[in-house]
C-alpha positions as CSV (number, residue, x, y, z in Angstrom):
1,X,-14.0,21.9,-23.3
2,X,-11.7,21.8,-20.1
3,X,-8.8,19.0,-20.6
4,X,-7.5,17.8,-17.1
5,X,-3.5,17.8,-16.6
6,X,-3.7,14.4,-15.7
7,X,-5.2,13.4,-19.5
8,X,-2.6,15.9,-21.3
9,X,0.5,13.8,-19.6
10,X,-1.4,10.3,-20.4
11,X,-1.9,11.1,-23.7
12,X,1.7,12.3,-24.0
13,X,3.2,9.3,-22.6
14,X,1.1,6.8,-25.4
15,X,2.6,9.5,-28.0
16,X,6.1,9.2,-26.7
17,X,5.9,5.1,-26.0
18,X,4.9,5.1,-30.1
19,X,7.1,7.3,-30.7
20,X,9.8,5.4,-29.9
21,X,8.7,2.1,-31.2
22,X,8.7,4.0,-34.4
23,X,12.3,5.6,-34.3
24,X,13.2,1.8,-33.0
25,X,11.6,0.5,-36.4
26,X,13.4,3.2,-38.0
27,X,17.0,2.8,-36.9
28,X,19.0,-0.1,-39.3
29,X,21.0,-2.4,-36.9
30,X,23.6,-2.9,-40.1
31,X,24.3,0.8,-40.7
32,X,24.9,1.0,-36.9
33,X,26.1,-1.5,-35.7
34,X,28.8,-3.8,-36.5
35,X,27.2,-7.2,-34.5
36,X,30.0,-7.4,-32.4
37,X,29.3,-7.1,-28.2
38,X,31.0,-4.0,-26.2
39,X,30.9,-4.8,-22.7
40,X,31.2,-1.5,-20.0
41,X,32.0,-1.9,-16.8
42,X,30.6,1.0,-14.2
43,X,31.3,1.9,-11.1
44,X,28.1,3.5,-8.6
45,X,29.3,5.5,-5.8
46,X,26.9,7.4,-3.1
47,X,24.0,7.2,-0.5
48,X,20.7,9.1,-0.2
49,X,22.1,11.9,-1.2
50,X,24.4,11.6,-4.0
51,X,24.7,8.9,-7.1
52,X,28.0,9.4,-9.2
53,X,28.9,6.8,-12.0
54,X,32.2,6.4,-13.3
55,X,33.7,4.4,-16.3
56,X,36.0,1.6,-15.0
57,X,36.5,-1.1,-18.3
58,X,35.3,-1.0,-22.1
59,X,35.7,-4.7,-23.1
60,X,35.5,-6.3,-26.4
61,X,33.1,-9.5,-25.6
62,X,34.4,-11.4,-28.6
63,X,31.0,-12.3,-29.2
64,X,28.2,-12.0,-31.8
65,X,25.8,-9.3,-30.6
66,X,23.2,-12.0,-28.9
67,X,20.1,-8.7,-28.4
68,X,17.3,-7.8,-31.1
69,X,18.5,-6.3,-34.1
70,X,15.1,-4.8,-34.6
71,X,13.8,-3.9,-30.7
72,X,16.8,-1.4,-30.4
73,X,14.8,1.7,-28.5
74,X,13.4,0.7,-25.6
75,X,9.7,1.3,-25.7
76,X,8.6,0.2,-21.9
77,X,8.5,3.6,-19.2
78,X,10.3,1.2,-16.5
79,X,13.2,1.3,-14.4
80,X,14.9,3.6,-11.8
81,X,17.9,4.5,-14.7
82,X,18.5,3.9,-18.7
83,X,21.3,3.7,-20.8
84,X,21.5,4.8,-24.2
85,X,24.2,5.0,-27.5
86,X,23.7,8.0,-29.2
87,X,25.6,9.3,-32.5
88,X,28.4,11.4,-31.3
89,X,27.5,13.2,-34.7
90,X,24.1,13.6,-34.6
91,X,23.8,13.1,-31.3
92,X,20.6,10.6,-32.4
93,X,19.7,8.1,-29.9
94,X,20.5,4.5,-31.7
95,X,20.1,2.3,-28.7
96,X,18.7,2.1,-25.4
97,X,17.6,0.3,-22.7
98,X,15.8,0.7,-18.9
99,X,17.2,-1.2,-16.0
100,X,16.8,-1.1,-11.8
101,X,20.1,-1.9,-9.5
102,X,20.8,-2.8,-5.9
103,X,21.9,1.1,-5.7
104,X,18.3,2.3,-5.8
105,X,17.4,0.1,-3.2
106,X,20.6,0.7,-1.0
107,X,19.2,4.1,-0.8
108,X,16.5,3.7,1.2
109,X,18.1,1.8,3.7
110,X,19.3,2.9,7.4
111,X,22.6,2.6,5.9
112,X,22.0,4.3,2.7
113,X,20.9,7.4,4.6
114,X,24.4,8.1,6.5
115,X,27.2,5.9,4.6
116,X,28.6,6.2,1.3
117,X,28.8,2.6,-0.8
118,X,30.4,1.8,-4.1
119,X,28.7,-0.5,-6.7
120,X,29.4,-2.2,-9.0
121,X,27.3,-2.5,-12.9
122,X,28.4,-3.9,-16.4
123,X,26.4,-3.3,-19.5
124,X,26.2,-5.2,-22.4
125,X,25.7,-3.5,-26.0
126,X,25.9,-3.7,-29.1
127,X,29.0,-2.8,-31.2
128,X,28.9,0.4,-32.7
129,X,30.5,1.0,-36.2
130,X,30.9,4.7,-35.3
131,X,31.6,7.2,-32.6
132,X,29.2,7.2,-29.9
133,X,28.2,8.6,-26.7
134,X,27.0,6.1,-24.0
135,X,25.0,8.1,-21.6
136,X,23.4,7.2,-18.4
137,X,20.5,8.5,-17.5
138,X,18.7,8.4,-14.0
139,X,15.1,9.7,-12.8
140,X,14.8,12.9,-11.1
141,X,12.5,13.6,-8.2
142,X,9.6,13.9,-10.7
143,X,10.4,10.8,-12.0
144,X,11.3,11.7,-15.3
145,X,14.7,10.6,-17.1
146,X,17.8,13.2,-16.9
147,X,20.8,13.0,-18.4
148,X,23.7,12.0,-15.6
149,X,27.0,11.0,-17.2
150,X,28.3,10.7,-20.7
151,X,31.2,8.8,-21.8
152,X,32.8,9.0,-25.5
153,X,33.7,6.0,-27.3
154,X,34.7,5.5,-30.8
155,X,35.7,2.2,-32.0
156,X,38.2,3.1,-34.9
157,X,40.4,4.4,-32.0
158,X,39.9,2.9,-28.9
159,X,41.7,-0.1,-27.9
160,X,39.3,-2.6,-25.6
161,X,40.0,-5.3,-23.2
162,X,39.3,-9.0,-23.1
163,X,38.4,-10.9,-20.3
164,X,40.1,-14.2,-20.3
165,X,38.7,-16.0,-17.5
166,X,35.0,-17.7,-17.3
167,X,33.2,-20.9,-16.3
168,X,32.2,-23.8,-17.6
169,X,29.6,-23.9,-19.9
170,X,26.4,-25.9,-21.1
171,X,24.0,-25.5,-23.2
172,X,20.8,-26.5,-21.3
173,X,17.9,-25.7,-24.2
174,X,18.4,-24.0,-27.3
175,X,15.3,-23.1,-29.6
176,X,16.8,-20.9,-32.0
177,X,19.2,-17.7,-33.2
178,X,20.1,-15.7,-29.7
179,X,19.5,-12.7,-31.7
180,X,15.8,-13.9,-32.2
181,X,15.6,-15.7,-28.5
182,X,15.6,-14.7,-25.2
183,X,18.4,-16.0,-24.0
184,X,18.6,-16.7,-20.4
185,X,22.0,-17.9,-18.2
186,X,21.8,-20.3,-15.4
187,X,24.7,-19.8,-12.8
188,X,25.2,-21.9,-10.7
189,X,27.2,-21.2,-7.4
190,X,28.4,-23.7,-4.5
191,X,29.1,-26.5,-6.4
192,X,32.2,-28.6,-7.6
193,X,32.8,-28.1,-11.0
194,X,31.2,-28.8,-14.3
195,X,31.9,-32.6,-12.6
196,X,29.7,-32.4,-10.0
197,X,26.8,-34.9,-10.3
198,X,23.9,-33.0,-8.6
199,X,24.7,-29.8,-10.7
200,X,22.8,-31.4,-13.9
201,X,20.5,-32.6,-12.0
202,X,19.9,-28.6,-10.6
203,X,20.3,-27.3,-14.1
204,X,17.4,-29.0,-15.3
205,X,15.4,-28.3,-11.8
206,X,15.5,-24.6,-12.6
207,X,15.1,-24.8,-16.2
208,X,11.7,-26.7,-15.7
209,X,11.1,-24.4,-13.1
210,X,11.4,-21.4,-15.2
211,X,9.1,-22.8,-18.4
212,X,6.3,-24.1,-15.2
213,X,4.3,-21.1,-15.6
214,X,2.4,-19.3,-17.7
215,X,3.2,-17.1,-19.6
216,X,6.7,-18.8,-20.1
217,X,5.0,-22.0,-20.6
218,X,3.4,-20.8,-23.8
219,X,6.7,-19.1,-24.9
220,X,9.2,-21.7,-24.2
221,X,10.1,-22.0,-27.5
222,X,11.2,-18.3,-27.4
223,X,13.8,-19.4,-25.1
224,X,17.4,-20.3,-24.8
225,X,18.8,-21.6,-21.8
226,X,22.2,-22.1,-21.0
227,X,24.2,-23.4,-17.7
228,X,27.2,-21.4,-16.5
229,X,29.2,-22.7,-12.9
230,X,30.9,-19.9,-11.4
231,X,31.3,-18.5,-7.7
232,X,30.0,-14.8,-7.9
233,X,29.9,-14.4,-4.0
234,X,25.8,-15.0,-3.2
235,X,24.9,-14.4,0.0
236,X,22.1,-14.2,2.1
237,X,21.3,-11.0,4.3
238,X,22.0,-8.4,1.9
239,X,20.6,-4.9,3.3
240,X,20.2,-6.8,6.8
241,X,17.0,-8.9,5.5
242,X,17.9,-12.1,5.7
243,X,15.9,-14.0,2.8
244,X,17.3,-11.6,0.5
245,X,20.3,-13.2,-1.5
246,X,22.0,-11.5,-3.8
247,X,25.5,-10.6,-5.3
248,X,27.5,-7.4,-5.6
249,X,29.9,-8.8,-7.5
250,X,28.1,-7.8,-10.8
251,X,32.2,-7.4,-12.7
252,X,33.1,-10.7,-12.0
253,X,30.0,-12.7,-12.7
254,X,30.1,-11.1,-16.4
255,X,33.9,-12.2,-16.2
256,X,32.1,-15.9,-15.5
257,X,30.0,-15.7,-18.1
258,X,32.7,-15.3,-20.9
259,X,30.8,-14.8,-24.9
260,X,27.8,-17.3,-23.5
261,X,24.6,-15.4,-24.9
262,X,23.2,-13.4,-22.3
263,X,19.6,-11.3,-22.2
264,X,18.7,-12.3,-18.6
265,X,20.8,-14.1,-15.8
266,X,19.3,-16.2,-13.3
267,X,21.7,-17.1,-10.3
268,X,21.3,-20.7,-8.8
269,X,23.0,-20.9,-5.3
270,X,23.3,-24.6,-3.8
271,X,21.8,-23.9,-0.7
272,X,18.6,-25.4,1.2
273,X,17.8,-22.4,2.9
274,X,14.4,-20.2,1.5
275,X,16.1,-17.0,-0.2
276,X,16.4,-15.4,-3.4
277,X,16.4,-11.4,-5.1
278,X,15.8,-9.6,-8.3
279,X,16.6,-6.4,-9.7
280,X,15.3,-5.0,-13.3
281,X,17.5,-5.9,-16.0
282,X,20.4,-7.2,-13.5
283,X,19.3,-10.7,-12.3
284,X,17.3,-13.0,-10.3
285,X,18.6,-15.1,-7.7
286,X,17.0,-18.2,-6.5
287,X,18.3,-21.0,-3.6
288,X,17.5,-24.7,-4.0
289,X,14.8,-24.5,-1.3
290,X,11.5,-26.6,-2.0
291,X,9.8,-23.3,-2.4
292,X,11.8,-22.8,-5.2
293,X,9.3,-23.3,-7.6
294,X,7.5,-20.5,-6.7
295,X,10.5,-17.9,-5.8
296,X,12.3,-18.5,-9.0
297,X,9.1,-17.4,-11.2
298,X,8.6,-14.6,-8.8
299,X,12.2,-13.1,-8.6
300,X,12.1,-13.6,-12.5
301,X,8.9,-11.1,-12.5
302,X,11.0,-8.9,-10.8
303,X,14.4,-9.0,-13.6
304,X,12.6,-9.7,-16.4
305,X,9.6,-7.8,-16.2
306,X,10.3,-5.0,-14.1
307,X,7.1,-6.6,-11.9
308,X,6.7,-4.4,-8.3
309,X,6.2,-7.0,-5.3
310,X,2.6,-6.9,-4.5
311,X,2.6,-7.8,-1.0
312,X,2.6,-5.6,2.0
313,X,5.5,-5.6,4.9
314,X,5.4,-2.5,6.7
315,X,8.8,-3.5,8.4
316,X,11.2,-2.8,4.8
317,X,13.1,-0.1,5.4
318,X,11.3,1.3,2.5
319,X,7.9,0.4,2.5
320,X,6.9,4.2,2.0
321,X,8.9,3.5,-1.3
322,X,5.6,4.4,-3.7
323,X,3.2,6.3,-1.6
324,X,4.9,9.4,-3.4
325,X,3.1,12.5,-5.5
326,X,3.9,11.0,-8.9
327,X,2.8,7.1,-10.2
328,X,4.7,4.1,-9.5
329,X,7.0,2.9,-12.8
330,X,5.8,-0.9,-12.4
331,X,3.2,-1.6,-14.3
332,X,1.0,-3.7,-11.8
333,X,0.8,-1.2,-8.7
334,X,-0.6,2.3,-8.6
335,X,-1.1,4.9,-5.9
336,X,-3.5,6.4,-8.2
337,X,-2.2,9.2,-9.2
338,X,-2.3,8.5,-12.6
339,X,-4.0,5.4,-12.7
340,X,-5.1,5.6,-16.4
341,X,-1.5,5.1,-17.3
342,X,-2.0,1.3,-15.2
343,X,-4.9,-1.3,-16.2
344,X,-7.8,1.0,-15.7
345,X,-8.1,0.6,-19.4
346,X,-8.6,-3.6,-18.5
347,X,-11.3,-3.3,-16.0
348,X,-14.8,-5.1,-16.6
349,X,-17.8,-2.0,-16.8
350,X,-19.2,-1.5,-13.5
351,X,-15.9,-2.4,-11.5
352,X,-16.0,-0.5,-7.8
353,X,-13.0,1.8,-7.3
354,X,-11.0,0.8,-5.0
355,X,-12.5,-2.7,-5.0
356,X,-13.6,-4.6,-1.7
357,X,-11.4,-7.5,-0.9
358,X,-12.4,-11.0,-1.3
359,X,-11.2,-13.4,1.4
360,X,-13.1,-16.3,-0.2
361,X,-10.6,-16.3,-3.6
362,X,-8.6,-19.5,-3.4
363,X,-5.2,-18.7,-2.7
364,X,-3.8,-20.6,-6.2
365,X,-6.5,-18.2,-8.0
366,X,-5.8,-14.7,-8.8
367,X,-9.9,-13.8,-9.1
368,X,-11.5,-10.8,-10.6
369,X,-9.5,-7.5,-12.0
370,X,-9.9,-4.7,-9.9
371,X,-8.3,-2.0,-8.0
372,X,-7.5,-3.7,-4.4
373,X,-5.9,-2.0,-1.5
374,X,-2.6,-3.4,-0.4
375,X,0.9,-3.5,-2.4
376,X,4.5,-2.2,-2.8
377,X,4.9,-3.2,0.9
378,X,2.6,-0.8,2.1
379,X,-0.8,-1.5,3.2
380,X,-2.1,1.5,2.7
381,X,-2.3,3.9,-0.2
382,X,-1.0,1.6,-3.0
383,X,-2.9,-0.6,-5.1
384,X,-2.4,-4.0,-7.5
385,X,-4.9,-6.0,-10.0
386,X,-6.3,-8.4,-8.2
387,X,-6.7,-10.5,-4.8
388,X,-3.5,-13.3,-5.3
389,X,-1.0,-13.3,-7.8
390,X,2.9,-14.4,-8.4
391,X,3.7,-10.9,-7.1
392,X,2.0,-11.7,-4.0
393,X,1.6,-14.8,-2.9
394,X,2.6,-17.1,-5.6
395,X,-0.7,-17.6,-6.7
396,X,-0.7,-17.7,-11.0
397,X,0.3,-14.2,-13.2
398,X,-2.4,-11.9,-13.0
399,X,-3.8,-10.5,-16.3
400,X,-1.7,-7.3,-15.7
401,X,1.1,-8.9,-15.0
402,X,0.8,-11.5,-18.3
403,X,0.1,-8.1,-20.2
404,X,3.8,-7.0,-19.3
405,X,5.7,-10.1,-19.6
406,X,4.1,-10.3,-23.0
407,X,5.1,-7.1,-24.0
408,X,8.7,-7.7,-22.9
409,X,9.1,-11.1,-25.2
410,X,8.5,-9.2,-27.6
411,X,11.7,-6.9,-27.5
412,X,13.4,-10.2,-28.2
413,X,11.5,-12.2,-30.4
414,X,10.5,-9.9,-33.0
């Protein structure tokens, strides 16, 4: 019996992905961890060609550790970089997680191709009890996860900094223990102070916003939501596109936050004009635009579910971005590569490959699971689920998309 290549590396990606889960099951947060918060503060430096990270700040947060003390290894293949903790005895992997950054997307950019750019990226983890190494990894050209810098820290010796400085805070909608919630911090920038009349009025804008689709609407109660007002320098026109708002001021805006529990941050800037941003595991940015109720859920796919955009716009900079020789990351676009690794697994019997596009779908309908031409900003050559969807066109989550989002609650709730 001949076994293709392409089933050997499927099959050793579901072994890997359980693997984990089991080592994460395995690992006890109390022999580990002391349920304190150790903040590190990074510095990215580089272009196309070159990606250096240095250690700027280790910071004692002064708060409880607010993550799952049971979801510790990060199960989910996603995101262009990881960070780990690993015993510095044993060398055993104890915590990790995946995340994205505006670096990766700097990259890829007229600018990223000739100038060198400094960012900056904090990290928040949980307390060890003994020495550690925290190592960054990144993906290599083959998209697989290599080692890139490794910094020593051992609590018993080091002495850590405290930020003093942060903004005013409220606590918006609180459902339960942050260690068993998802715990999500509204910032708001451009108003005046915790005073200002509109800003509850905002707060509680984006907060309905955020719980007005499913699947968030069926998990509200898995939420937290609390209101921070802090200026962390959001503006529009980052990377020369002019909808896209975002900050770079990652350092501060943790300042901002202070010991507020903090799994996802979601970035409300007082301003009327359409914009907003997202990157994996950073945050999503949203204006006060009347589309907002669509962006915000959108931009949220993006941070919180590591969701690729869906649509096509051929003029991005990098809209060639997945039409590569190995399989997107994102779980709800494929060049089809490896497509068994995506939702082929989900398709009804019978379903054409690729499918034929169906104009008649209303728009606010995502419409029947298939393989449809047209996604990642490329027209040709990469694929998504279905006709519509949030990662589209705002329509609802499609069923790939729900799948994720699903999957991703549970690193916090269970």
């Amino acid at each position: 019996m001949k076994t293709s290549k392409k089933l050997i590396i499927s099959l050793a990606i579901v072994c890997s992905i359980g693997l984990q889960a089991a080592v994460a099951q395995d690992i006890k947060f109390s022999k580990w961890f002391t349920g304190g918060t150790l903040r590190i503060d990074c510095e990215r430096v580089g272009n196309a060609y070159s990606d250096e990270l240095s250690l700027k700040r280790k910071l004692d947060r002064y708060a409880d550790w607010h993550g799952s003390r049971t979801q510790l290894i990060d199960p989910l293949d996603n995101g262009d970089y990881r960070v780990e903790l690993r015993d510095a005895k044993s060398g055993r992997v104890i915590y990790s997680r995946g995340f994205s950054n505006l670096f990766r997307e700097y990259k890829d950019t007229p600018e990223g191709r000739t100038t060198v750019r400094s960012f900056e990226e904090t990290f928040l983890l949980p307390m060890p009890k003994k020495a550690v190494n925290v190592v960054f990894q990144r993906r290599d050209a083959k998209m697989n996860l290599v080692d890139q810098a490794s910094f020593p820290f051992d609590p018993k010796s080091e002495e850590l900094g405290y930020n003093y400085r942060f903004g005013d805070r409220t606590d918006l909608e609180i459902h339960g223990d942050p260690a068993e919630k998802v715990d999500v911090v509204i910032v708001a920038q451009g108003y005046n102070g915790a005073a200002d009349p509109q800003l509850r009025v905002d707060f509680y804008r984006m907060k309905e916003i955020l719980f007005g689709r499913e699947p968030f609407a069926s998990h509200r109660d898995d939420f937290n939501v609390y209101g921070v007002v802090a200026d962390v320098g959001a503006e529009y026109n980052t990377f020369g596109i002019d909808r896209y708002l975002m900050t770079f001021n990652l350092w501060r805006l943790h300042d901002m936050l202070g010991t507020t529990p903090c799994d996802h941050i979601v970035i409300m800037v007082n301003n009327e004009k359409y914009g907003g941003g997202a990157i994996y595991n950073f945050y999503a940015v949203s204006s006060l635009h009347r589309m907002a109720e669509s962006v915000l859920p959108h931009e949220f796919g993006h941070s919180f579910g590591g969701l690729a955009d869906e649509y096509v716009d051929e003029d991005l900079s990098y809209g060639s971005l997945h039409r590569t020789d190995y399989e997107p990351l994102e779980p709800n676009i494929t060049n089809r590569v490896d497509f068994s690794r995506k939702w082929a697994s989900m398709l009804p019997q019978g379903t054409a490959i690729p499918t034929p596009p169906d104009a008649s779908v209303p728009r606010d309908q995502c419409g029947p699971l298939g393989l449809y031409e047209g996604a990642g900003y490329a027209s040709h050559g990469v694929y998504r689920p279905t006709m519509n969807c949030m990662m589209r066109n705002y329509a609802p989550f499609c069923p790939v998309c729900t799948k994720r989002l699903e999957e991703v609650f549970g690193l916090y709730t269970k």
